[in-house]
N, C-alpha and C positions, 0 to 999 in steps of 0.2 A: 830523393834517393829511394829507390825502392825496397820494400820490406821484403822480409824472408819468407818463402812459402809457407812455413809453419807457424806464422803470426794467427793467433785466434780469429782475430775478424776474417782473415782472408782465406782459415780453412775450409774444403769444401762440404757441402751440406750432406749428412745422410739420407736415404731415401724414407726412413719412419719419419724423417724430419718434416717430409713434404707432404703426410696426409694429415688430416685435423684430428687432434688430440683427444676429442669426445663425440666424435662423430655428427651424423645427419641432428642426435636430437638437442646437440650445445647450440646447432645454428638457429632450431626455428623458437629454442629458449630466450635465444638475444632476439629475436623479429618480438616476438611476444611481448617483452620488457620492453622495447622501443617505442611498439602501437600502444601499451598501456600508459609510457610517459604522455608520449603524443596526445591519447585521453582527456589525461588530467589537466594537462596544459590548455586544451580546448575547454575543458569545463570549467576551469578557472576563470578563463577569459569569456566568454557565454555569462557565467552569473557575474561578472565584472560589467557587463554590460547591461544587464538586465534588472541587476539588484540595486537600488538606492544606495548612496552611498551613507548611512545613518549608522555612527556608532551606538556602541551598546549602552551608551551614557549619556545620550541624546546628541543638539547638532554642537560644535565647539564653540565658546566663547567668543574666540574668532572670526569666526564664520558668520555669528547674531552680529558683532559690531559693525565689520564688514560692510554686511546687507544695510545695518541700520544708518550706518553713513552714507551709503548710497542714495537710500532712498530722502534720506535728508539733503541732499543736493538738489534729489529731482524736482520737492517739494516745497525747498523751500523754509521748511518746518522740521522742528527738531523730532525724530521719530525714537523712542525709547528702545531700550535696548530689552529692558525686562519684559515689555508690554510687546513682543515681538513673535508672534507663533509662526512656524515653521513645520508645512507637511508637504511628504514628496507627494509628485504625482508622475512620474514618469522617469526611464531611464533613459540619457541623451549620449551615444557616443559611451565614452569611458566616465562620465562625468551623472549629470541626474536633473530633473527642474525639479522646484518645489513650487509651493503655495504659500505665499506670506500674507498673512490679516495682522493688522493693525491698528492701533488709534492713534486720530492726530488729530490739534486742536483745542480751544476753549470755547464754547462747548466742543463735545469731542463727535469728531466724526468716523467710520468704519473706513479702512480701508483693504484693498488685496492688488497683489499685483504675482507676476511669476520672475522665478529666477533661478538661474545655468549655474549651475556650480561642478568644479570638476571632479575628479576622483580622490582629489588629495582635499576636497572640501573648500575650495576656492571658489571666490565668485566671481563669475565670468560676465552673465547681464543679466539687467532687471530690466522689464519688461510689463507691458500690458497694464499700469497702474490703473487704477480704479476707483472712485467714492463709491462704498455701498451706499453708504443710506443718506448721504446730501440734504444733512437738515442742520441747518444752521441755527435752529431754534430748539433743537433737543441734546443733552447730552447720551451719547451711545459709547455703553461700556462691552468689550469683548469677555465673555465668559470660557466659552469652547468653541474647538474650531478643525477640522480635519478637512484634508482633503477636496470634498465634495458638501460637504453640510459644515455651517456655523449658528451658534448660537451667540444673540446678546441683548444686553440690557438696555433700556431706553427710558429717559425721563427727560419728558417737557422742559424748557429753560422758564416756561412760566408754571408751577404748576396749577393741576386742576386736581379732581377728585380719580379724572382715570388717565394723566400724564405716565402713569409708569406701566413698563408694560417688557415681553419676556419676547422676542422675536427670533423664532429659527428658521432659516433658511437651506431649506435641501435641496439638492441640482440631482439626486438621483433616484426621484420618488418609484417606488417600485411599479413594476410593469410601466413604465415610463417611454410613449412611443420615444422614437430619432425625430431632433429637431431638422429640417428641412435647411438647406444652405443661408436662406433670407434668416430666418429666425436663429444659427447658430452664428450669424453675423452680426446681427445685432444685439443677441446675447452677450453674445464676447464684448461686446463694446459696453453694453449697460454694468454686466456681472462680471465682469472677468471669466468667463466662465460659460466652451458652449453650447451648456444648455438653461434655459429658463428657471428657478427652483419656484419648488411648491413653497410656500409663506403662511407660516400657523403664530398668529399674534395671540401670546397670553396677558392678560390685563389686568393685575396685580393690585390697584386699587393702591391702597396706602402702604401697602407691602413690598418690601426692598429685596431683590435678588442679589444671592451671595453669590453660587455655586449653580453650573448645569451641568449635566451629559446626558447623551445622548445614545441611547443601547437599540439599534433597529427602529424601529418608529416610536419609541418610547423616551419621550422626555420627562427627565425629574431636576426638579429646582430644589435647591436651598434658601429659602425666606427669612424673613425677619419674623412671617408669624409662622412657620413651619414647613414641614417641607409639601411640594405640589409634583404630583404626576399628572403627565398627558398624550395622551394616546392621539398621535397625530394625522393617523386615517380617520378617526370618527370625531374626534375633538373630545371625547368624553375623558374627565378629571376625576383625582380622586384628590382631597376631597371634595365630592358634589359642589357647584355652586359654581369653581371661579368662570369669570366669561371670555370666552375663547372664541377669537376670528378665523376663520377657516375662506379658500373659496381659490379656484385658478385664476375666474377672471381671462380667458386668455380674450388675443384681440386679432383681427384679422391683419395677417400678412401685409394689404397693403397700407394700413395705417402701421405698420411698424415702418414700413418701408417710410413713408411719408416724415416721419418720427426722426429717423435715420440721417435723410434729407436737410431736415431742419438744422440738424449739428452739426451737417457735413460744411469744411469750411467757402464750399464753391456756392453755395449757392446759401444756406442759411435760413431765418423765419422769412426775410423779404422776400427773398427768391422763389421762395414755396409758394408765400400768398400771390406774387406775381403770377406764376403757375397756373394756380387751383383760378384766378379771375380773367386769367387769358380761355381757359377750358368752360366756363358758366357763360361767357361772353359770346363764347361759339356754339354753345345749346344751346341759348337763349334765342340766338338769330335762328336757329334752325326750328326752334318752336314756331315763332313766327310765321317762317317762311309757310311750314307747313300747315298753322290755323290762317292764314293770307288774313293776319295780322297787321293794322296799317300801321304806317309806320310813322306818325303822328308826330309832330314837337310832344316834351314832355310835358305834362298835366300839370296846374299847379296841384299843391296839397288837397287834398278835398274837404270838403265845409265838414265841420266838425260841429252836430248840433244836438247841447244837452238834451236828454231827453224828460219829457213832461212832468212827469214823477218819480219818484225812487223806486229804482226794483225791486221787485218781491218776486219771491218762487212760484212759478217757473220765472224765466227772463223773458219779457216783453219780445213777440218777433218785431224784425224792423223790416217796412217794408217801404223799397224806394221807387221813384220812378226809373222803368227802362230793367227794373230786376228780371232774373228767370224764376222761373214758377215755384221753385220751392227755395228761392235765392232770401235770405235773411228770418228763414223759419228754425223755428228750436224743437227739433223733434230727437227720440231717446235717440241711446249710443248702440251702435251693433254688438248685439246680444244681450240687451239688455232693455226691461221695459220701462214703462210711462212710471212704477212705482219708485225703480232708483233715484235716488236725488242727484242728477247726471241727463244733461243733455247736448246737444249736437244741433249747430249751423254755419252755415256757410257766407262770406260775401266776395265780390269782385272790386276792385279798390282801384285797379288801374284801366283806364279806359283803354290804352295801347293793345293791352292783355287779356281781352276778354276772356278767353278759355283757362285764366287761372285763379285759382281757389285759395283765398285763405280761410282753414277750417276753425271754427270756434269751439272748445269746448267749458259747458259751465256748467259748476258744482256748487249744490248748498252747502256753505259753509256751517252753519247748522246742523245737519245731519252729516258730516264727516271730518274726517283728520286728516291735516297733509302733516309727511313727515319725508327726512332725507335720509338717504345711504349712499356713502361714499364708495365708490368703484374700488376694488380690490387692486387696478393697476391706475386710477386717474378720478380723483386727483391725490397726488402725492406729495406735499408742498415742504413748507421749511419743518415742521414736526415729524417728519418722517413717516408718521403714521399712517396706514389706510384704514380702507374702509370694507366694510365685509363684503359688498354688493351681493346682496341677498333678503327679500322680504323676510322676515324673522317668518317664523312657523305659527309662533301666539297669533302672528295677525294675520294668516293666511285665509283664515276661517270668513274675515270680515273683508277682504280684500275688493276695494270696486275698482279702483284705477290705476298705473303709472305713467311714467312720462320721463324722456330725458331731462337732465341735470344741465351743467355748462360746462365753461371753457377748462381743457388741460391746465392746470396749474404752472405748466410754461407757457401761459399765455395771459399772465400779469397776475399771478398768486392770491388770486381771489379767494377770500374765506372760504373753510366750509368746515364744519361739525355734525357730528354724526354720534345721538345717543349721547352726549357730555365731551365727548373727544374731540380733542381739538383737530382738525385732520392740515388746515391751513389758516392760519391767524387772522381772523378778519383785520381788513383797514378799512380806515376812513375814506367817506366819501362815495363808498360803490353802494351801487344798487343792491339791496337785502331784502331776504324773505327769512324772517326767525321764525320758528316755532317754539313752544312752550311743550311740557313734559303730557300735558292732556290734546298737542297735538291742533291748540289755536293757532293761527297766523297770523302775523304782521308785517305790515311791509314797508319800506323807505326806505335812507341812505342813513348808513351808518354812523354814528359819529360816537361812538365811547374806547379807548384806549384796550380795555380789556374784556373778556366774558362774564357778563355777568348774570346768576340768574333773573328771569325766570325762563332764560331762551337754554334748550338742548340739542336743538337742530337746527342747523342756518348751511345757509348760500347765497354767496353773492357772485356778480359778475359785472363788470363794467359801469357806466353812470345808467340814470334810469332812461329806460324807454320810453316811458310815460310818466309825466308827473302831474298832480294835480288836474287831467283829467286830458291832458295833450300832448302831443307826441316831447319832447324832449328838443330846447333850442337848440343842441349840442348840433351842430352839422354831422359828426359820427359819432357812433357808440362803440367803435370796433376795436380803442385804443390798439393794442399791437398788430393787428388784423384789423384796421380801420379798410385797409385797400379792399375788404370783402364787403362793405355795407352796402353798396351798390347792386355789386353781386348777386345774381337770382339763381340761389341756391335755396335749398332745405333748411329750411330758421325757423324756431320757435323761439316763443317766451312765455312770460307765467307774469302774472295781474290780478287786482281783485279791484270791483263795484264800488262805492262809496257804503251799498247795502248789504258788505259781504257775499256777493258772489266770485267766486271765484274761476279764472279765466285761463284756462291752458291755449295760446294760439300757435298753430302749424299751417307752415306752406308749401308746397313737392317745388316752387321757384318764386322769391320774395326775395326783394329788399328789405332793411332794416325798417326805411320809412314806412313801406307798403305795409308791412305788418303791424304797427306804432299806430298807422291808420285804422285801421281794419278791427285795433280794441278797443280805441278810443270813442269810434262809432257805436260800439256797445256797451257805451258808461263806464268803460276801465278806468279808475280814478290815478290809480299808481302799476307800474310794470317794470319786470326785467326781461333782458335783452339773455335768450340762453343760448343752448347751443346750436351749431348750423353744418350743415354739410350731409354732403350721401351716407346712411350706413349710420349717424350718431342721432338722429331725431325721429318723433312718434311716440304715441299713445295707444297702451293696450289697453281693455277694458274687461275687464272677469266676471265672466257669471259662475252661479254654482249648483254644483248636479242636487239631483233629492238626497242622494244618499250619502251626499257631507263629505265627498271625496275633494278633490285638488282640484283647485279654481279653475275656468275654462279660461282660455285670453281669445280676445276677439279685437284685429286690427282697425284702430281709431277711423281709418281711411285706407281704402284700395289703396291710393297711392304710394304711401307709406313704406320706407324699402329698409325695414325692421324684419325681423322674427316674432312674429308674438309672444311664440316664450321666454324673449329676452329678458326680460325682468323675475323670473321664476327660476332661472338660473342663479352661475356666477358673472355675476355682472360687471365686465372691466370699467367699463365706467362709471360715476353716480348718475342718479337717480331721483326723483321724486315717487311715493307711492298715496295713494288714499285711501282710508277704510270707513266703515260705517261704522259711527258711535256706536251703535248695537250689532248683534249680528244680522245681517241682511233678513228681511223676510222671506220665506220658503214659496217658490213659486206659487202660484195660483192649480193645485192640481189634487187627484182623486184619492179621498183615504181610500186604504185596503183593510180590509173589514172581512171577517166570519159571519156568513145567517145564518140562522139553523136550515130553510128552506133556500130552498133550489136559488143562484141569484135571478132578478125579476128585473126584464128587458127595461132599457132605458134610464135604471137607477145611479144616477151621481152621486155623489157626495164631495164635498170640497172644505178645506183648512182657513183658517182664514186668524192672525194674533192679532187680537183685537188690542193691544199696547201698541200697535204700529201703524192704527189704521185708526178713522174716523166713515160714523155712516148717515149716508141723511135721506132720507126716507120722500121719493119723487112720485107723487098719485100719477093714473094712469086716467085717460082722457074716459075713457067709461068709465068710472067712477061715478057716487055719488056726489052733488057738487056739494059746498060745504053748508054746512049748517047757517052758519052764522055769518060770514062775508062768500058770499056766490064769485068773485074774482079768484081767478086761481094765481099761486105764490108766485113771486119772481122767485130763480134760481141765480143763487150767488153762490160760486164756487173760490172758498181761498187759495187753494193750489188745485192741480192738476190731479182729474181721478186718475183711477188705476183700474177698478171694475165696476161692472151691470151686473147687479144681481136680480134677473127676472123676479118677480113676486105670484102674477097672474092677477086679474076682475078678484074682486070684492062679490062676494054676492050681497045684493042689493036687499032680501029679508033678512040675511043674520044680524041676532046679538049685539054681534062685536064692536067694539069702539075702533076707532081709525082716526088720528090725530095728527095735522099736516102744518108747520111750519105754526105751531102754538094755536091751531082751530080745528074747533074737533067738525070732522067729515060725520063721524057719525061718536054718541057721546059713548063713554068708555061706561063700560058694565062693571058692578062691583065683583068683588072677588072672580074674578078671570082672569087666566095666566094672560101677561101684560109684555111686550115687550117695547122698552121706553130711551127715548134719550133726552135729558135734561139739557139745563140752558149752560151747564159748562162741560158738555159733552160727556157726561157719565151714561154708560148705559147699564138698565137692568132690566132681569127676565125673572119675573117672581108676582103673585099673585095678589103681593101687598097692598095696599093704595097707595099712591102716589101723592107725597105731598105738596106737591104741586102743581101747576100745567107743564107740561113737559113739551119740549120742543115737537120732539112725536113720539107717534108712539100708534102700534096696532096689536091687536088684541087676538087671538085666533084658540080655537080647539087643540087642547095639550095632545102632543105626538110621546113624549116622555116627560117622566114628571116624577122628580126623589130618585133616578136613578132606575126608575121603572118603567115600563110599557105604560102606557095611558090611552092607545088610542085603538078608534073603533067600536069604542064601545057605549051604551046608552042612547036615546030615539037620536039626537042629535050631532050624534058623530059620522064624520064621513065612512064611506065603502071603501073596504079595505082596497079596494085596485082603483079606486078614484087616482087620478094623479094632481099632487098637489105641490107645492113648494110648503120646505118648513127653515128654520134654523134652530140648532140645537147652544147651549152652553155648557163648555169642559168643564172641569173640577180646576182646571188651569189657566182658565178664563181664556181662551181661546174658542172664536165660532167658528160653529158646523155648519153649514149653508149647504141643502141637497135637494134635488126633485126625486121626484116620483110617484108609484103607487103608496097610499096612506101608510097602509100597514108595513111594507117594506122601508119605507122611510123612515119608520121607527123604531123598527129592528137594529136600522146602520147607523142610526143616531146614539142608540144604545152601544151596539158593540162597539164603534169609534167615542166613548170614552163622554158622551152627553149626560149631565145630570137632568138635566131639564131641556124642553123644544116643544116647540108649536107650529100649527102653520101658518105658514103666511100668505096664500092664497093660492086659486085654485086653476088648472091647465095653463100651466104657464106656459113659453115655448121654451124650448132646448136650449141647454149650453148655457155658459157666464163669458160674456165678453170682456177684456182685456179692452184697455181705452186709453187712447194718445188723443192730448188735448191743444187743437192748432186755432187759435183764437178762438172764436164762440161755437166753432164744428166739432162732435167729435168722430174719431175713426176707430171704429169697432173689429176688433179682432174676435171672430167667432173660435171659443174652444172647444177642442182641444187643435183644429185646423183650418183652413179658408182662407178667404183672401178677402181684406181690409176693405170694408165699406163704411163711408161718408152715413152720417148721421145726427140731424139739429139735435139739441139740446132740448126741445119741446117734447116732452114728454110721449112715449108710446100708447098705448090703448090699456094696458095692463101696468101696476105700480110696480115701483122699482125701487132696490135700493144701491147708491152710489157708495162705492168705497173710495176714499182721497187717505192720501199719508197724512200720518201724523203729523204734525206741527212743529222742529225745536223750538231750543234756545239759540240766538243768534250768536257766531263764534267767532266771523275772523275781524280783523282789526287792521285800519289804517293809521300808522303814527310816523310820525316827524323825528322821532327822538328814541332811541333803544338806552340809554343812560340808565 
């Protein structure tokens, strides 16, 4: 029905009605209110996206049990709920991942994994699960833990003296390059996490961590005996003292890759070593091919034949039929002379192979210390612990050699300890090299259940290579890597003499046998089997400058496809190194000295620590002949010289006594400055009489004498520009050995620190030769440059005196039994 035109709704509109009530500025007041909602609404949703979902009360109850049942399904293992840290690390969608560290286990293990959770605090997935520290032999307790860096505690399930120990872990070391895709891939797989972290192990001693954190590079502990800071860029503590491992250690790309490999479930350890012996198999031929190598049935083992006498220092060369010309000679290590207690040779083992080398190298055990450092990434076995890989600093000063270590600890968890710390539990039955706290060694196969002292340092690897003085009946040594014995790869091992010599051997392509041969040939009584492959084996050898700076490294062998400074770094893998019981002796070289005159052409002067040397005193063919037996002495040398110190003719009317091998050449005068060496090698330079006959001993016109000038003066004193040889002695018992004019020579004698010097004869020739001793020849190094020439042993025309090293104590040790 229709309504009445005057119905309200249906009246017609006015025309005020139809323009807007507050005109142009009500309309852009409502755009304004709309865009500024529309604002808020973005910005809400923006930091809803961006921000972590983390209440202000930490994460809910809910949310920890959640995860912790989760991750107890994954595991297996009951995962706590209290023991459960929780830090975001990123915003996902409307939701968040975090970062979960935990422990699981008795003894307890480290663990991390990630997980999605949404916006209402729900967990969505966990992911990425992880063992940090996969030591089934340590208990690891979580202290602190964020994001990027954790902190926690570790104690041996056996303990020892340095079991306990304080381990933080930072993935975001500053100025920290970008891991490359190879390394953020296997990061992620090792650490959850993808990048590498730096690793600063504090070691606590008897001392229990309560409490960490960690404020920018500053770690502070809570102890049982106080509290400890440490400053994790430089390692320095307060307070002074505790000992802290520092070091990256990183490792080359392709052994991570390789690493990778091994766990990958396609192919695994077999598949690898299948690999790595398909790839040596096909160098191998290609060596061949290209040395037109025949290709012979295989050789039996070769004749293994004691040799005549027990070693003494140096090692007998061994010389065969069919060798090359300097094939089984022992001459020094590059950069290093005939004084070091350190030599270098070579033999060929395999008749197929003539063009290749297994290198020898042998060290008095006597005059040095072998000691181990475990590799900062390997080995890392059931105690979690590593090793600093780094020669300490204390002994950089003494430092002669190192050498690689052995197998990855995934490759049959072969002991190793480093300094007290257990890094990998020895077992029974592998081949061992312990060392003691003074750095002796001994070698065999293990058989005691636990560490016991007096060993600090050990490694072992596989069964022996050598036992009782032959290669090993074992068909392989390669237990998990047997498939690579065969293999002619890069393999070393380490051995010592029945007489303590000690034997590092390296090959650029050997077999296990090949090399087993090659020490046994050399009187190796006992050996281990170390490590092998391109890039992990080689010996550096250090000299050191005059002015006491950082060791030089000098590549054991061309072939060698090392770094020399490898060991002088941080070193991912372990290690052996060597030092000289004392500090090394200071080259053979020129004091520097003030004269009051002009300096006078031709004046040497030379150093020379008479505690580290021995001298024996060689008449010169014009000479007077002797008094009393006219045969002139044989020369018996105990070890190997080191230098010719020219003397010059006697004049045949002086004075002076000359006394040769216990006969006087001519008889000693009383009160005449005397210089003597007795029958147990003492020497002295004084005018007293001699109470006895002295081995020798020659007699000359004092050059200084109390600390004064003495010479030139009186009918019977030489012309002051006469040249002459003298030696002088310090206040510090150190000789001075110089040529030259008289007077000048007793200037330098003076001002280089002589109390007393004489001479020792007259126009000598030039220069002190340096001497490498190759059976009964020697080879003269003229200094300070020239080139080596061949020289008998038969005396020159002019006397001489011979410097040889000193003598030790004998040090290293074969035994049967470590109990």
């Amino acid at each position: 029905m229709a309504r009445p035109l005057d119905s309200p709704s249906e009246a017609p509109l006015e025309a005020d009605a139809l323009r807007p009530k507050h005109g142009w500025r009500a309309t852009l007041a409502r755009r304004k209110r709309r865009l500024a909602a529309l604002a808020a609404l973005g910005g809400f949703g923006l930091a809803a996206l961006l921000a972590p979902p983390t209440p202000p009360s930490g994460f809910s109850a809910d949310l920890k049990a959640n995860l912790a049942a989760q991750l107890t399904t994954l595991l297996g293992q009951p995962v706590a709920v209290e023991g459960l840290r929780l830090n975001p690390i990123e915003a996902v969608g409307l939701g968040a991942a975090l970062r979960l560290t935990f422990e699981v286990g008795e003894p307890r293990d480290l663990y991390t994994a990630r997980a999605r959770v949404s916006a209402r605090g729900v967990p969505v997935a966990v992911s990425g699960l992880v063992n940090l520290t996969r030591s089934p032999k340590a208990d690891d307790r979580l202290l602190w833990a964020s994001a990027d860096a954790l902190i926690y505690a570790t104690r041996g399930a056996t303990p020892t003296p340095l079991s306990r120990a304080v381990v933080a872990l930072d993935f975001t070391p500053p100025q920290a390059p970008r891991e490359g895709p190879l390394i953020a891939f296997i990061a992620q797989r090792r650490y959850g996490h993808p990048r590498r972290p730096r690793r600063v192990d504090v070691l606590l001693g008897d001392a229990e961590a309560h409490e960490a954190t960690l404020e920018g590079q500053r770690l502070r502990l809570v102890t049982s005996e106080g509290p400890v800071e440490v400053d994790l860029r430089t390692g320095a503590t307060q307070p002074e003292g505790v000992r802290v491992v520092m070091g990256a250690g990183q490792e080359r790309g392709l052994d991570l890759l390789a690493d990778a490999l091994r766990h990958a479930p396609l192919l695994g350890v077999e598949g690898v070593m299948g690999l790595e012996r398909l790839l040596f198999d096909a160098q191998d031929q290609l060596s061949r091919w290209r040395h037109a190598a025949p290709f012979a049935p295989a050789p039996p083992p070769v004749q293994i034949h004691a040799l005549s006498a027990p070693l003494a220092w140096p090692p007998q060369d061994l010389r065969r039929e069919g060798d090359a010309p300097d094939e089984g000679v022992w001459g020094p290590l590059p950069g290093l002379g005939v004084e070091a207690p350190a030599r270098r040779a070579f033999l060929r083992v395999d008749p197929r192979r003539p063009y290749q080398r297994v290198y020898l190298f042998a060290f008095d055990s006597r005059a040095v210390q072998l000691r181990f450092v475990g590799g900062a990434r390997h080995p890392i076995g059931d105690t979690g612990a590593r090793g600093s890989g780094r020669v300490p600093e204390a002994a950089r000063p003494r430092l002669l050699a190192a050498f690689n270590g052995a197998f990855k600890a995934t490759h049959g968890q072969f002991g190793a300890i480093e300094a007290g710390r257990v890094l990998v539990t020895p077992k029974r039955g592998a081949a061992t090299v312990a060392m003691t706290i003074d750095g002796r060694a001994a070698f065999g196969v293990w058989d005691a259940d636990t560490l016991r002292p007096p060993w600090v340092d050990l490694r072992q690897n596989l069964s022996p290579l050598i036992s009782e003085g032959k290669p090993s009946a074992r068909r392989s040594w390669g237990g998990v890597v047997a498939r690579l014995d065969e293999a002619r790869t890069p393999r070393s091992a380490l051995g010592v003499t029945d007489s303590g010599i000690l034997i590092y051997a390296w090959s650029e392509a050997s077999s296990a046998r090949g090399l087993a041969e090659a020490m046994a040939q050399v009187g190796v009584h006992t050996a281990l089997h170390l490590d092998l492959n391109p890039g992990h084996t080689g010996l550096t050898a250090f000299s050191h400058p005059r002015d006491g700076g950082a060791p030089i490294p000098h590549l054991g062998a061309a072939e060698m496809d090392i770094e020399p400074e490898r060991y002088l770094g941080d070193a991912a893998r372990g290690f052996f190194y060597l030092t000289h019981l004392q500090a090394p002796p200071p080259p053979w070289r020129r004091v520097g000295m003030e004269i009051d005159a002009a300096p006078f052409e031709g004046l040497v002067l030379y150093r020379l620590e008479q505690r580290l040397t021995q001298l024996l005193l060689i008449p010169g063919s014009r000479e007077p002949r002797p008094l009393v037996d006219p045969r002139p002495p044989e020369l018996v040398l105990e070890g190997a010289p080191s230098a010719w110190l020219p003397l010059g003719t006697r004049r045949p009317e002086g004075p002076m006594g000359f006394v040769v091998d216990g006969r006087p050449w001519r008889f000693l005068a009383a009160d005449a400055l005397t210089l003597a060496m007795d029958r147990h090698g003492q020497l002295s330079l004084s005018r007293a009489p001699l109470a006895s006959t002295p081995t020798w001993a020659i007699q000359g016109a004092p050059l200084v004498e109390g600390g004064r000038l003495a010479c030139c003066d009186g009918p019977s004193a030489p012309a002051p520009t006469l040249r002459v040889s003298g030696l002088g002695r310090a206040a510090d018992g150190a000789l001075l050995y110089g040529q030259g004019p008289a007077l000048a020579l007793a200037s330098a004698l003076r001002a280089a620190g002589a109390e007393d010097g004489l001479i020792l004869g007259h126009a000598p020739r030039a220069g002190v030769d340096l001497i490498s001793l190759r059976g009964d020849t020697l080879w003269l190094q003229e200094a300070p440059s020239g080139a080596p020439r061949p020289g008998q042993l038969a005396a020159e025309a002019g006397s001489a005196l011979l410097v040889s090293p000193q003598p030790g104590a004998a040090g290293a040790t074969v035994t049967r039994s470590f109990r």
